[in-house]
C-alpha positions as CSV (number, residue, x, y, z in Angstrom):
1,X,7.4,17.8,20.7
2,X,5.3,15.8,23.0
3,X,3.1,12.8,21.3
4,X,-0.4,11.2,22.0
5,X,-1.7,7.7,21.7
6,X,-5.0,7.3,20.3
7,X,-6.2,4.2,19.3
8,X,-2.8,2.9,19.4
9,X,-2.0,5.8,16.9
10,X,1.1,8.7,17.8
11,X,-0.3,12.0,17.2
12,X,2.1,15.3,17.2
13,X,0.8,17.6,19.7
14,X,0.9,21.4,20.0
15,X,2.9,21.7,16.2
16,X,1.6,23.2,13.4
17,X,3.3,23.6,9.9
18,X,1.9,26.4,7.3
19,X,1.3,24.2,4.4
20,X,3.8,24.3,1.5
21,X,2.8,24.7,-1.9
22,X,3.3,21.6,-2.9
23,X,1.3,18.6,-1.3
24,X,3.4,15.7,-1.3
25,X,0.9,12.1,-1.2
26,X,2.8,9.5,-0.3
27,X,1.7,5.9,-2.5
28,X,2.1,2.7,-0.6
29,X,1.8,-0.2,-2.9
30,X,3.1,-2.9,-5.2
31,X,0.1,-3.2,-8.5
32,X,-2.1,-1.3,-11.2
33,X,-4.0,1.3,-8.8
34,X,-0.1,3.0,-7.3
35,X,0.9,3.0,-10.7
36,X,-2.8,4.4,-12.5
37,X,-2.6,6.8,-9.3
38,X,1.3,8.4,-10.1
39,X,0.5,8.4,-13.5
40,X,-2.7,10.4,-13.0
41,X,-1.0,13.1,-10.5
42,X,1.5,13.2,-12.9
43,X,-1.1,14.2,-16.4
44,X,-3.1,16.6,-13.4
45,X,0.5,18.6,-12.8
46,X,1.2,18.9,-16.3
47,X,-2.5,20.6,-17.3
48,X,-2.1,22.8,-14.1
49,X,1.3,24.1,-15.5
50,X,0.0,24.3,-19.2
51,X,-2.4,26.4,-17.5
52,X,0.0,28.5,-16.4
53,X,-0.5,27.5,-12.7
54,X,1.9,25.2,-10.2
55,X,1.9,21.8,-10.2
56,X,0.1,21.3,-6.8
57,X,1.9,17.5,-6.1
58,X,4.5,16.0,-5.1
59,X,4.8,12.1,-4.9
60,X,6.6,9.0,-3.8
61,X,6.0,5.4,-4.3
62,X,7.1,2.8,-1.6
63,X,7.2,-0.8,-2.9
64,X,7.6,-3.8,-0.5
65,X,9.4,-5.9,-2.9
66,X,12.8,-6.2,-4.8
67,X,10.8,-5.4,-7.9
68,X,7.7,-5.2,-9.7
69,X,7.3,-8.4,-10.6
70,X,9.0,-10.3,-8.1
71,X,5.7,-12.3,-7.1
72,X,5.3,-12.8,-10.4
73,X,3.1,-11.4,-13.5
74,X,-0.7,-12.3,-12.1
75,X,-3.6,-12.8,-14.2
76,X,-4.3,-11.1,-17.8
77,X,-6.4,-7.9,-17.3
78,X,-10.0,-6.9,-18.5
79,X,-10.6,-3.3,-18.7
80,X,-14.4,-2.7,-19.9
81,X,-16.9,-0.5,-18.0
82,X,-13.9,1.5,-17.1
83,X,-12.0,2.3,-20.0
84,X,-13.0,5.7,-20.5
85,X,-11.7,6.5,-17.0
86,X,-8.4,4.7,-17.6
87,X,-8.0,6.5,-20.4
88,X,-9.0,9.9,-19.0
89,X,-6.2,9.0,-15.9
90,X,-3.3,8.2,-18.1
91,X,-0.9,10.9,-20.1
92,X,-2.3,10.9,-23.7
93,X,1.1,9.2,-24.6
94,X,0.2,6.2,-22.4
95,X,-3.1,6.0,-23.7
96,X,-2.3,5.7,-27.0
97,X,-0.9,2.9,-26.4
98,X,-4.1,1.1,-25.6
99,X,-6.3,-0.8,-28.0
100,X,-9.7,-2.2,-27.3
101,X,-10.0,-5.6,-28.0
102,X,-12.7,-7.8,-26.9
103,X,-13.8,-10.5,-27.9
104,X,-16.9,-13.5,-27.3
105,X,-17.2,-15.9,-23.5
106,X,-17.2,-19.4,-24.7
107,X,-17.9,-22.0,-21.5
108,X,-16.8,-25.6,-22.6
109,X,-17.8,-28.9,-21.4
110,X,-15.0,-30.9,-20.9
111,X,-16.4,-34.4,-21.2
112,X,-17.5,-33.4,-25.1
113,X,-15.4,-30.1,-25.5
114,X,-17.8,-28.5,-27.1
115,X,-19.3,-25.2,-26.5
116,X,-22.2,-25.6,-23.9
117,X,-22.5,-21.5,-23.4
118,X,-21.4,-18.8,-25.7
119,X,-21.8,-15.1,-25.4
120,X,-20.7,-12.0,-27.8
121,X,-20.2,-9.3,-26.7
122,X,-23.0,-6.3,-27.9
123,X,-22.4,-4.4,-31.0
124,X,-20.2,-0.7,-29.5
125,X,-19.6,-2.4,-26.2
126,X,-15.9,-1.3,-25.6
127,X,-13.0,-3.1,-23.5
128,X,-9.5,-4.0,-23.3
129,X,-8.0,-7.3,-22.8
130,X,-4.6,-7.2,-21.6
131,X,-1.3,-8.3,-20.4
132,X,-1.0,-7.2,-16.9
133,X,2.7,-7.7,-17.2
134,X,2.8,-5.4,-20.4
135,X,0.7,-2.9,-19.0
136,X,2.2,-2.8,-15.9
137,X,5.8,-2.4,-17.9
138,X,3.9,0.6,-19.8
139,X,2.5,2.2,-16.7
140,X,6.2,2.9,-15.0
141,X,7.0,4.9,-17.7
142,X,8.9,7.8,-15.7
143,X,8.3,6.8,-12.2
144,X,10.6,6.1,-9.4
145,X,9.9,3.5,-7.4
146,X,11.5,2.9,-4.2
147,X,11.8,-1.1,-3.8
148,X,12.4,-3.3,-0.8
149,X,10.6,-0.6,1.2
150,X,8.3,-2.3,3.8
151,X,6.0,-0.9,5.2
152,X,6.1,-1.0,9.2
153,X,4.1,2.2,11.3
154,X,2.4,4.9,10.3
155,X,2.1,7.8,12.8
156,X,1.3,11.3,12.5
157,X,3.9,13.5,13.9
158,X,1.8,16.9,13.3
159,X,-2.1,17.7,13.0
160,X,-2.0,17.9,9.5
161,X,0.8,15.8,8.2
162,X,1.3,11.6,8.2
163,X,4.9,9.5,8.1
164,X,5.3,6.1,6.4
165,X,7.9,4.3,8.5
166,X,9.8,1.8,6.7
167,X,11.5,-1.2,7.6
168,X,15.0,-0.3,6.7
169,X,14.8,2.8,9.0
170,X,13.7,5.0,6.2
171,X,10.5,7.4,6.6
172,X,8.5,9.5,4.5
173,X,6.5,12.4,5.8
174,X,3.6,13.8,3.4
175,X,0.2,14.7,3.9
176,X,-2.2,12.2,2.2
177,X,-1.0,8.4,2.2
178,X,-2.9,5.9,0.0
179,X,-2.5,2.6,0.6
180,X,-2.9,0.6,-3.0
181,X,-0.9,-2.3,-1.4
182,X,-3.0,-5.6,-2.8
183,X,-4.6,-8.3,-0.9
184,X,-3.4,-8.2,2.5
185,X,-2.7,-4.5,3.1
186,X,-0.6,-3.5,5.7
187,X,-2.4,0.2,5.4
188,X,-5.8,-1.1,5.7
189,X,-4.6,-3.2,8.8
190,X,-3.7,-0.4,10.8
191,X,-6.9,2.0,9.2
192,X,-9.6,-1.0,10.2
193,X,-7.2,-2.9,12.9
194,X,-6.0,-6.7,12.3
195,X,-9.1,-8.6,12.8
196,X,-11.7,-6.0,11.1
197,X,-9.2,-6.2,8.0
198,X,-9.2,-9.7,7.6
199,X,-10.0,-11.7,4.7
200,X,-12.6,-13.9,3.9
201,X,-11.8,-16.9,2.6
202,X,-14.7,-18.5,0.1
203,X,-14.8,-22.8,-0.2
204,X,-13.1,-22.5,-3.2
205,X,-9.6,-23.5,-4.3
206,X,-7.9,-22.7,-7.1
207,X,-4.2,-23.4,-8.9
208,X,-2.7,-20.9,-11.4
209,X,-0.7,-22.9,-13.9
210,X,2.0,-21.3,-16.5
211,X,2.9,-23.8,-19.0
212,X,5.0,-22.5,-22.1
213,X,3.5,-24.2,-25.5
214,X,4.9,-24.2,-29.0
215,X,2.1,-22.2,-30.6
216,X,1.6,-25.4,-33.0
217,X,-0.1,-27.0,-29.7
218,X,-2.0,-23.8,-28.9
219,X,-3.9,-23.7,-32.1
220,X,-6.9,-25.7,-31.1
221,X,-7.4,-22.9,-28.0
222,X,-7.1,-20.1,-30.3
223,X,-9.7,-21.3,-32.5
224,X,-12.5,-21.3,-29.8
225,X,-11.0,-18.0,-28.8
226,X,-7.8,-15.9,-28.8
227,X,-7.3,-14.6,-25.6
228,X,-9.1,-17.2,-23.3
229,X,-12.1,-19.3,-22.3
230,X,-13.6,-21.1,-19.6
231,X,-14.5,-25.1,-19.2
232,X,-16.6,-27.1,-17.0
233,X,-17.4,-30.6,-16.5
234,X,-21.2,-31.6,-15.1
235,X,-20.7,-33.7,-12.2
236,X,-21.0,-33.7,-8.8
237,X,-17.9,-32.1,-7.9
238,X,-17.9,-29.0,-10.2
239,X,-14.4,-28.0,-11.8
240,X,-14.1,-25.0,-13.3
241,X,-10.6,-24.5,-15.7
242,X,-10.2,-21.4,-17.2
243,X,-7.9,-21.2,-19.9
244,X,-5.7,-17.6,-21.0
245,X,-3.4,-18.5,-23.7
246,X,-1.7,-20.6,-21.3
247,X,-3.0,-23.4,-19.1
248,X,-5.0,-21.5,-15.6
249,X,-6.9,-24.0,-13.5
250,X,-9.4,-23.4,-11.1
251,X,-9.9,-25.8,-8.4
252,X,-13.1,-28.1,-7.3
253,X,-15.6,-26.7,-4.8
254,X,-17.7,-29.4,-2.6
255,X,-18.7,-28.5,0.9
256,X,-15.5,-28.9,2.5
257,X,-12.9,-28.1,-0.5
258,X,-9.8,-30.3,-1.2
259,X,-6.7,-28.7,-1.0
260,X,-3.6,-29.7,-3.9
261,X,-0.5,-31.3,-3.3
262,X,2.3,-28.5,-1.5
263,X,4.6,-29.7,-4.2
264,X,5.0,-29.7,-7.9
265,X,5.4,-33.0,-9.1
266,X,2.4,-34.1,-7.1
267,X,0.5,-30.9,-8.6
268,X,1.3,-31.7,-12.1
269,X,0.0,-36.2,-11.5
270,X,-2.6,-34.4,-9.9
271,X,-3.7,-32.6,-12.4
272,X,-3.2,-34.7,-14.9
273,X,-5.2,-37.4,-12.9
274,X,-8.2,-35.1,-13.1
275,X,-8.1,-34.7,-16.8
276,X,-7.6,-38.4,-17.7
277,X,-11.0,-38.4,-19.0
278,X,-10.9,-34.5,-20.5
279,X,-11.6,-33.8,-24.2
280,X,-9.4,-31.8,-26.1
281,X,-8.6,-29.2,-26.5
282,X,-7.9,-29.4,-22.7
283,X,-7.0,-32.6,-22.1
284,X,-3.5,-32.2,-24.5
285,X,-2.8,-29.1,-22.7
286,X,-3.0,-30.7,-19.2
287,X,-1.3,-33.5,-20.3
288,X,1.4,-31.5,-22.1
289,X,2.5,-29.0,-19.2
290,X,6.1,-29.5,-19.2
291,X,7.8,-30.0,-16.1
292,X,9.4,-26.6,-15.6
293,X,5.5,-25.3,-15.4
294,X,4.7,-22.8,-13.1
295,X,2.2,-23.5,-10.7
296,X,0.8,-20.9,-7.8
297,X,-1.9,-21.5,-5.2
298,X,-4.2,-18.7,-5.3
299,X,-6.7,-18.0,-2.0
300,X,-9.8,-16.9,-3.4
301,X,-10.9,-14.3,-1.3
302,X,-13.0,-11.5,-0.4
303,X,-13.2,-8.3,1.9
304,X,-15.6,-5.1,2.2
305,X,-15.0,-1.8,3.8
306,X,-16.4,-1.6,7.6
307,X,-16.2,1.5,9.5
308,X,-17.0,-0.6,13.1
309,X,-13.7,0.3,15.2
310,X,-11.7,1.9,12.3
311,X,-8.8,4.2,13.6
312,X,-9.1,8.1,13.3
313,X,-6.9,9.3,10.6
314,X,-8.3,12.8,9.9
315,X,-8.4,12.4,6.2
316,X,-4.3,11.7,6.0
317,X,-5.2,7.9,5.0
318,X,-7.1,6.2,2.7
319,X,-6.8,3.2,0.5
320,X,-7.6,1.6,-3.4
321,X,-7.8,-1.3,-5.4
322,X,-7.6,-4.7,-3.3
323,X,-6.3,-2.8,-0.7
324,X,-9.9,-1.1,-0.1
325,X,-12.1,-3.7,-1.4
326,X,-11.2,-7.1,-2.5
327,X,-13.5,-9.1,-4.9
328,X,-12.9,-12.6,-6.6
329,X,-12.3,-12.1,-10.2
330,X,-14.9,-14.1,-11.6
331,X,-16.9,-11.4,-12.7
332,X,-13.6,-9.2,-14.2
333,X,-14.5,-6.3,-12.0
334,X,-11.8,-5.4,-9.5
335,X,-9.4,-4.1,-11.9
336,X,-12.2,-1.6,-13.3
337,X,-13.2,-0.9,-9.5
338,X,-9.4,0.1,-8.8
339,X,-9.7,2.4,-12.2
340,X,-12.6,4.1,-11.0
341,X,-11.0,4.6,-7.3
342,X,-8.1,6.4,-8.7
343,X,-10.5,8.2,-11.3
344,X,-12.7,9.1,-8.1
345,X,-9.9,10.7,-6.5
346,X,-7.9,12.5,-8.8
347,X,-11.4,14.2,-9.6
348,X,-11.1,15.2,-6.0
349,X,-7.4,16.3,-5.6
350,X,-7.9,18.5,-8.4
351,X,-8.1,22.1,-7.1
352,X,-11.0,24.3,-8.0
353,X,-10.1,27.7,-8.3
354,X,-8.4,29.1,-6.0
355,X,-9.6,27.3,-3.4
356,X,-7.2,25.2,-1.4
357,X,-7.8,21.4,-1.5
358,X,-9.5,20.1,1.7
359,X,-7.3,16.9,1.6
360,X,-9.4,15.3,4.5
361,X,-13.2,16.1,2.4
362,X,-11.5,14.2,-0.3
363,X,-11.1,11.7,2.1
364,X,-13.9,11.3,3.5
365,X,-16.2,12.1,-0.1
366,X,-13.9,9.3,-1.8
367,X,-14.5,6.8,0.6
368,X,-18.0,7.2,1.1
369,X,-18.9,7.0,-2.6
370,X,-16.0,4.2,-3.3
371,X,-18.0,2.2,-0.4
372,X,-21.2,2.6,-1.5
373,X,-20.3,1.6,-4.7
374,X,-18.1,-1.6,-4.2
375,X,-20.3,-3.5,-1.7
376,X,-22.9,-4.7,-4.6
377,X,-20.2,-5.9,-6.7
378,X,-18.2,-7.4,-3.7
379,X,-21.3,-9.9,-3.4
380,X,-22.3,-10.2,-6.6
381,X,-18.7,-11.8,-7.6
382,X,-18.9,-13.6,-4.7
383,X,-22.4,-15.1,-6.1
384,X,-20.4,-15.5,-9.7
385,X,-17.4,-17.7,-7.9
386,X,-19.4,-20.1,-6.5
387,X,-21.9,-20.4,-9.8
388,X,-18.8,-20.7,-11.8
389,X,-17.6,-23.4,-10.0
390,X,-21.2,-25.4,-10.0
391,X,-21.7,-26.5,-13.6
392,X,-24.9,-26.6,-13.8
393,X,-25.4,-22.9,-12.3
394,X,-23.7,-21.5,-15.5
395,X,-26.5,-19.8,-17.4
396,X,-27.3,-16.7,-18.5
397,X,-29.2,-15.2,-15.6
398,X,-25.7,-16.1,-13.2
399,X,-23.4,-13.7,-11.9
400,X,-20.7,-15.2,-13.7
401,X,-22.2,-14.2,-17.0
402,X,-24.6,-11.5,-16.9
């Protein structure tokens, strides 16, 4: 079989392949969306069967890590606009398994630590908080997952099928591959090209801090909320410290942003040094992260689909979640955005009648609506970061709240 470079892309040439039954999609990915997606091919199969038809898919899921949580847990998760889509996606005995659970926004100054906002949320408004460790736990519920599979070519060695090329000499050959690989996705580098996937870095800097309290020390926090809240101090440099449970710190934003000690003694004095003059109930937590704390620095960044020089795929890649459309989390959208991509698609995949799915329409009719829809928010929580991390820009009519 002779091959063709487009684009710095290997096409097969001159094969063709009468389509199986089965079309196997091949999931590239390491978070919530691979997981939502597998989970929702999986319930489609099982009401095609019950319907006394074949289950149309086949799937694999290719993760670059050891395990699922070898980068550790990440932030809690906030499920709202889009919890009647997660639950539509997920097997009824997933779903059950989901309470809603939301509660009020309190914004705290730290130099009285009293409440200088507060927000409840409206009477039938519907959301989940949750633990994105839990939930991730309960969403691999029957799946395979191949770990320590890298991710390193994609080429397409017939006109209607693609292969995932893995590190370890492995490959997969299927005939839709959906990058939900996070952040810095290696399938949206080689859909957009290195520099058209970059991301954007905002002038903001932020530390993630895991402290373990005995909950005697936690019950000042859980009085002004249960899951978490958000502080501030008014000042020229604006600090913004977000609290979930456990101690998360956003960093200061001033034209040219400092960056925190590499190490984590100094990040621990340094943090402490900030909250000398905190009131409580932050300053007791700051002061009492124990040394064995866990501290991350997180890049707050952003990125929005462009079409200028992206790669022909014919409709045999496309990507969701972070992977197609990264937004800060200030505004606790991103997660719902990644439902609504998978919800988007699966809508798509399903086939209607006894008409054959059209794998590259679904492309091309996911993308264009998933696009359209995730630029406005994009900016909008980029609006939210930055307002969040000016004190006296949190009111009702910011981003951040509204």
């Amino acid at each position: 079989m002779s091959m063709k470079l487009v684009k710095g892309v290997l096409y097969g040439e001159g094969e063709h392949h009468e389509k199986p039954k089965q079309t196997h999609i091949i999931i590239i990915g390491a978070g919530l969306t691979r997981l939502l997606l597998a989970q929702g091919l999986r319930k489609l199969n099982a009401r095609l069967e019950a319907e006394g038809q074949s289950a149309p898919f086949t799937f694999s899921i290719h993760e670059r890590d050891e395990s699922s949580f070898y980068r550790g847990g990440g932030f809690s998760l906030n499920i709202h606009w889009a919890l009647q889509q997660l639950y539509d996606i997920l097997p009824e005995e997933l779903s059950a398994r989901i309470f809603d659970q939301m509660g009020s926004f309190t914004f705290l100054n730290l130099q009285t630590g009293e409440p200088a906002l507060k927000t409840t949320i409206p009477p039938g408004w519907k959301g989940a908080r949750m633990s994105r460790v839990r939930f991730l736990q309960l969403l691999m519920t029957n799946l395979d997952i191949h770990y320590s599979h890298r991710l390193s070519q994609i080429t397409f060695p017939t006109d209607d099928t693609v292969r995932a090329h893995i590190e370890n000499g492995d490959q997969e050959t299927g005939y839709l591959l959906i990058g939900a690989d996070g952040t810095n996705s290696v399938v949206r580098r080689f859909v957009y090209g290195a520099e058209n996937s970059k991301n954007t870095q905002l002038p903001i800097r932020m530390l993630n801090c895991r402290s373990e309290y005995p909950l005697e020390e936690l019950k000042a926090c859980l009085r002004v909320d249960p899951h978490l809240f958000h502080a501030g101090i008014p000042c020229k440099m604006a600090i913004l410290c977000s609290l979930f449970w456990i101690c998360r710190r956003r960093g200061r934003r001033t034209e040219t942003p400092s960056d925190p000690p590499p190490e984590l003694p100094e990040q621990l004095a340094w943090l402490k040094h900030m909250a000398k003059h905190w009131a409580n109930p932050v300053h007791d937590l700051i002061y009492g992260m124990p040394d064995d704390s866990i501290v991350q620095v997180i890049r707050v960044q952003e990125w929005m689909p462009n079409d200028a020089n992206r790669r022909p795929t014919d409709g045999r890649i496309t990507t969701v979640g972070d992977a197609a459309h990264l937004m800060t989390s200030f505004r606790g959208e991103n997660a719902n955005h990644g439902v609504v991509d998978v919800a988007q698609l699966l809508a798509l995949l399903a086939p209607s009648g006894n008409k054959p799915t059209d794998l590259k329409e679904v492309a091309s009719t996911y993308e264009k609506e998933m696009v359209q829809r995730s630029r406005p928010p994009t900016v909008k929580a980029q609006e939210a970061c930055l307002d969040a991390n000016h004190y006296s820009k949190i009111t009702s009519d910011s981003p951040f709240l509204s």
